[in-house]
Residue, then its C-alpha position, 0 to 999 in steps of 0.5 A: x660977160x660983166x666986170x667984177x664990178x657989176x654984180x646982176x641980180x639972182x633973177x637975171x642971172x638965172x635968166x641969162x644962164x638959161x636954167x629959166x625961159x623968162x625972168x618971171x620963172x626964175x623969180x618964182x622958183x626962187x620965191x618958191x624955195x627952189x633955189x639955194x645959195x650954199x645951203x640957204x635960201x636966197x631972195x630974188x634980189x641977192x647979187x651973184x659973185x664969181x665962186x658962188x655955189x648954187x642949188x638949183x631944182x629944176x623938175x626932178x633934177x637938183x643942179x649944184x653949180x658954180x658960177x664962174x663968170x657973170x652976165x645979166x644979157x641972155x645969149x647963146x647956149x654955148x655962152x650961157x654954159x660958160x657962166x657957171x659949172x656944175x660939180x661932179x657929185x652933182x653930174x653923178x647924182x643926177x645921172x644915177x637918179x635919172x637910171x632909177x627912174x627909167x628902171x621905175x618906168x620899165x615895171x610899168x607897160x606902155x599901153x593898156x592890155x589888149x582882149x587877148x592879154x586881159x584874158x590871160x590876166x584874168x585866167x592866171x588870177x582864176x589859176x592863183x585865186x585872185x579876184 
């Protein structure tokens, strides 16, 4: 953790906070509109303060957090989840998300049809009039 003084860069941080593997992933993602400083887009070398509140899209995922603590040194997961926290709207959006995609994956079976299921298939169309 850094002093007030020291203000790393966006980059760094999100490296060191973990939301990126390498500091060249977060610099894309930034580059690439994928992350918002309350509400407007920021610039790979905008400093990050205590207070912050970030928008950060990560796959489907977008996570509102706010930073709380500053360091530009990678380190632990337990320690890097002490640099910021995420709001409760932002928990609850994702989890509610994530269930409407499971309920959107569960309309879709995992494997394709075997001969005994194409052939039930294929007799429920001829019962219908499908092709």
């Amino acid at each position: 953790m850094q002093t007030s003084d020291d203000k790393p860069r966006m980059d760094k941080w999100l490296w060191a906070a973990r939301f990126f593997k390498t500091r060249s992933l977060a610099k894309d993602a930034i580059e690439g509109g994928k992350v918002h400083c309350e509400g407007q887009r920021v610039k790979v070398s905008k400093e990050v303060k205590v207070g912050l509140i970030l928008t950060v899209r990560q796959g489907f995922e977008d996570k509102t957090i706010k930073v709380i603590a500053l360091s530009e040194v990678r380190r632990g997961a337990s320690e890097a989840q002490a640099l910021y926290e995420e709001t409760p709207e932002s928990v609850a959006k994702r989890e509610e998300q994530s269930a409407q995609r499971k309920a959107q994956n569960l309309a879709h079976p995992d494997h394709r049809p075997n001969k005994k299921e194409r052939r039930q298939i294929h007799k429920f169309q001829d019962s219908w009039g499908g092709d």
